[in-house]
N, C-alpha and C positions, 0 to 999 in steps of 0.2 A: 865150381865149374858148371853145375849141372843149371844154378841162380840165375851163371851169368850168361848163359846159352839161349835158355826162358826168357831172360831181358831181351835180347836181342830178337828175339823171333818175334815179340810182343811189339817191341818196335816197331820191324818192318811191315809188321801186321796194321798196326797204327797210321803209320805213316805212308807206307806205297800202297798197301793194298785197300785202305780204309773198313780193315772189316773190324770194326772195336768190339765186337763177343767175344772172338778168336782172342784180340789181345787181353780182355779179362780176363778170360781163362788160365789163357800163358802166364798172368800176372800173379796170379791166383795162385798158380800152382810152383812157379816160383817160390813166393813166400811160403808156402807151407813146407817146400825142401829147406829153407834156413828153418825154421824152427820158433821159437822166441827171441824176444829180444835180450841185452846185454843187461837190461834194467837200472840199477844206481850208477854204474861203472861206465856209461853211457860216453860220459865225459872228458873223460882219463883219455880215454884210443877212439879213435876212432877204425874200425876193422871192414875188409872189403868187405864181408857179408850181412854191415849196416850199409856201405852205401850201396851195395846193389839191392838191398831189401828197400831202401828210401828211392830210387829208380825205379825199380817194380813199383811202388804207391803211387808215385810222380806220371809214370804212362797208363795206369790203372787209372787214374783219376780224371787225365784227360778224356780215355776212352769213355766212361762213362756218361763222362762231361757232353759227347759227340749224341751219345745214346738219347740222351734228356731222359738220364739218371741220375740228377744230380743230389736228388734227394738224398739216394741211399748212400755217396759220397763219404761220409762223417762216420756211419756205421759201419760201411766196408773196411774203413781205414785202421778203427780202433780194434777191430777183429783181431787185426795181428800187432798192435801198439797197446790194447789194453785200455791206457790209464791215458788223458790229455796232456799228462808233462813227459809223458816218453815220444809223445809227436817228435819227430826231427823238423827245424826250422824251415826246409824247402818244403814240407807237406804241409804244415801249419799255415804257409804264407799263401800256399795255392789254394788251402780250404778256403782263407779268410776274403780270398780278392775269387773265386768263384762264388761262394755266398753272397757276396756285396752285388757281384754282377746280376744274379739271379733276384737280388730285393730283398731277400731272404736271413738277412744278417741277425737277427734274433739265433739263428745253429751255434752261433759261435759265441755267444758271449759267454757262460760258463767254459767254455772249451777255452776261447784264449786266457780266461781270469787265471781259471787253475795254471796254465804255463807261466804266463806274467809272473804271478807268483809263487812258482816251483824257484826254491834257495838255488837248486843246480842250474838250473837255467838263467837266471843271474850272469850267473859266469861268463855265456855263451858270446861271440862278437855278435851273432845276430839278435843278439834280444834288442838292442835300443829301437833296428827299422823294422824290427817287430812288434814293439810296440809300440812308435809311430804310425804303422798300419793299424794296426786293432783301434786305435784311435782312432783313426781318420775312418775306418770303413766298418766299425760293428759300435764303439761308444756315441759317438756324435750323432750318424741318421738316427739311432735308437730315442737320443734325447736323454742320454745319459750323460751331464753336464758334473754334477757333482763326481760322481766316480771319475769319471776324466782327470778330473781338477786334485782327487786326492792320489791318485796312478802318477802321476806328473810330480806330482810335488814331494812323493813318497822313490821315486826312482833314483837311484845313482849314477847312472849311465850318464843324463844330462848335465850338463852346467848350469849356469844361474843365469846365463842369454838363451839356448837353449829351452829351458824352464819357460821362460816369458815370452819367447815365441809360442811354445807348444797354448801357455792361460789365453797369449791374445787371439791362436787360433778358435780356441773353445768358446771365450768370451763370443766371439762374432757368429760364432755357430749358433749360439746361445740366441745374440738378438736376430739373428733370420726365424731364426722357430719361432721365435714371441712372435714377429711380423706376418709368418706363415698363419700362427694360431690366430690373430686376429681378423685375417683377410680371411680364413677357414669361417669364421664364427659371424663375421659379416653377413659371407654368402649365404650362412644358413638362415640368418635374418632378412634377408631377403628374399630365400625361399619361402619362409614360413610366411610371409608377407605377402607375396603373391598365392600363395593356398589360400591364406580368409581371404583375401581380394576374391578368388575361384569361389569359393562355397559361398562366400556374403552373395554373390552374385545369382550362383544356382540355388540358392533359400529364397531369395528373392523372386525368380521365375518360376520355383516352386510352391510358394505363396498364392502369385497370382494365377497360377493353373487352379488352386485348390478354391480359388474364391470364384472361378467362373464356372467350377464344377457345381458349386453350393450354388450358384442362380439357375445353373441351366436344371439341375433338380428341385429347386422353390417353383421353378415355371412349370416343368412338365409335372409337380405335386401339382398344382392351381389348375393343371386342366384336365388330372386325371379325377379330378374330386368333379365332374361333369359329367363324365362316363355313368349311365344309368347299369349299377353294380348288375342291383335287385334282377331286372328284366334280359341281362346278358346273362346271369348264372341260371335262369329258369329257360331262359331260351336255351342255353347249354345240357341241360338237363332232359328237356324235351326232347332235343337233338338225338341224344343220347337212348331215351326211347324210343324212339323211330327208327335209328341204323338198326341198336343191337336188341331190343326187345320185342320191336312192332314189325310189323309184316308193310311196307305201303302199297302193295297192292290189296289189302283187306280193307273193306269197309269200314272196318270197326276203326279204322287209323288216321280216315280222313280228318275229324275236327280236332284231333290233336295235331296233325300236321296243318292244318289250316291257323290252329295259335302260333304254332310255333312263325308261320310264314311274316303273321301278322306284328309278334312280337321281334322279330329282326327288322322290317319294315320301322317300327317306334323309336329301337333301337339305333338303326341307322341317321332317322332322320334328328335325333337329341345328339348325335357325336357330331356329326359332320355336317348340319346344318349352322346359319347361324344362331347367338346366343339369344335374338331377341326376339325369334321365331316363338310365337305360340306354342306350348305340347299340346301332341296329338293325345286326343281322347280318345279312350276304345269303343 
């Protein structure tokens, strides 16, 4: 009573009020008043405090689902299931088709493997459109072609038309992927193709930047070997006597500042004069 009260309030929580924490919690707290499940005996009865524990998972899942919590889904569920072949069919089915929705179908393949092939679950009327979904929505996008093909041919549920519906479905799954994988493998050949196109290109203008660099310094080498070194380091030097050693208002500094005047004079006229100018003599 206490389960199916919890259910209930989780709902309306769900549903009219849209507050999905509120119904987690409800849901939550629900299943932990049932207790565990019934385990092997699962099959035999089914007793109202599996199906309100399977209702509490079912509006627990959606809420979360509302949340964009979908991740935690799979974990929340087997908290109070345990083991993936005690999933009951309605939880199993909404795992497999919200996973599928979310892209994320890799959750599920161990999870439905181990049901598929739980002996008890065999039994069950929902296992065959159960595992016509686990097919269609976690074996196939995976590209799990062979496993398919031994699920299918390994089941009893089907018959032998049946049967060869399910291979021509996978056969044609099969050639989209190959056609996928090649237009995939194309495009990247044609990426890579315009990359060296790009860099062939920028080597290329990288090249001729490097070769105009190499002239414009063969040129300015060819007219710095003009520059009279000798007479600019010694006029430099002089210079240097005059600011920081020499006094120019002493006497004593005038004919060294008169070299110095004379040797920038020389200097000037050998840089910036033309080449075929006479040099000046001292």
């Amino acid at each position: 009573a206490q389960a199916a009260s919890l259910l209930e309030e989780a709902t309306d929580l769900l549903v009219l009020h849209r507050d999905f924490a509120a119904a987690v919690e409800r849901c939550e707290a629900g299943c932990d008043s049932l207790g565990p499940g019934t385990g092997p005996e699962r099959c035999l009865f089914i007793t109202s405090s599996e199906e309100v524990k399977c209702s509490l998972c079912v509006v627990g899942i959606q809420a979360l689902a509302e949340m964009n919590r979908w991740r935690e889904v799979l974990s929340w569920v087997l908290q109070y299931y345990h083991v993936p072949e005690h999933l009951p069919p309605k939880v199993l089915e909404l795992c497999i088709l919200l996973y599928s929705k979310v892209r994320d179908p890799q959750v599920m393949l161990e999870v439905g493997s181990s049901w598929l092939t739980d002996q008890t679950n065999k039994s069950l009327p929902e296992y065959g459109s159960l595992l016509e979904l686990y097919l269609l929505h976690v074996l196939l996008p995976l590209g799990r072609f062979e496993g398919a093909e031994e699920l299918v041919r390994g089941c009893d549920v089907f018959d032998s038309q049946q049967q060869l519906a399910f291979l021509g479905t996978i056969c044609e799954s099969r050639c989209q992927w190959a056609q996928q994988e090649e237009m995939h493998l194309a495009a990247e050949e044609q990426q890579d193709a315009a990359t060296e196109t790009v860099l062939g290109a920028l080597s290329q203008k990288l090249l001729t930047m490097l070769t105009l660099l190499r002239r414009a310094l063969r040129s300015m080498s060819s007219h710095f070997y003009l520059f009279p070194y000798k007479k600019m380091l010694l006029a430099t030097f002089l210079l240097y006597l005059v600011v920081v050693r020499l006094d120019p208002a002493s006497p004593t500094s005038l004919p060294f500042i008169y070299k110095l005047v004379q040797l920038f004079r020389q200097a000037w006229a050998a840089v910036f004069s033309p080449i075929h100018r006479p040099p000046i003599q001292d």
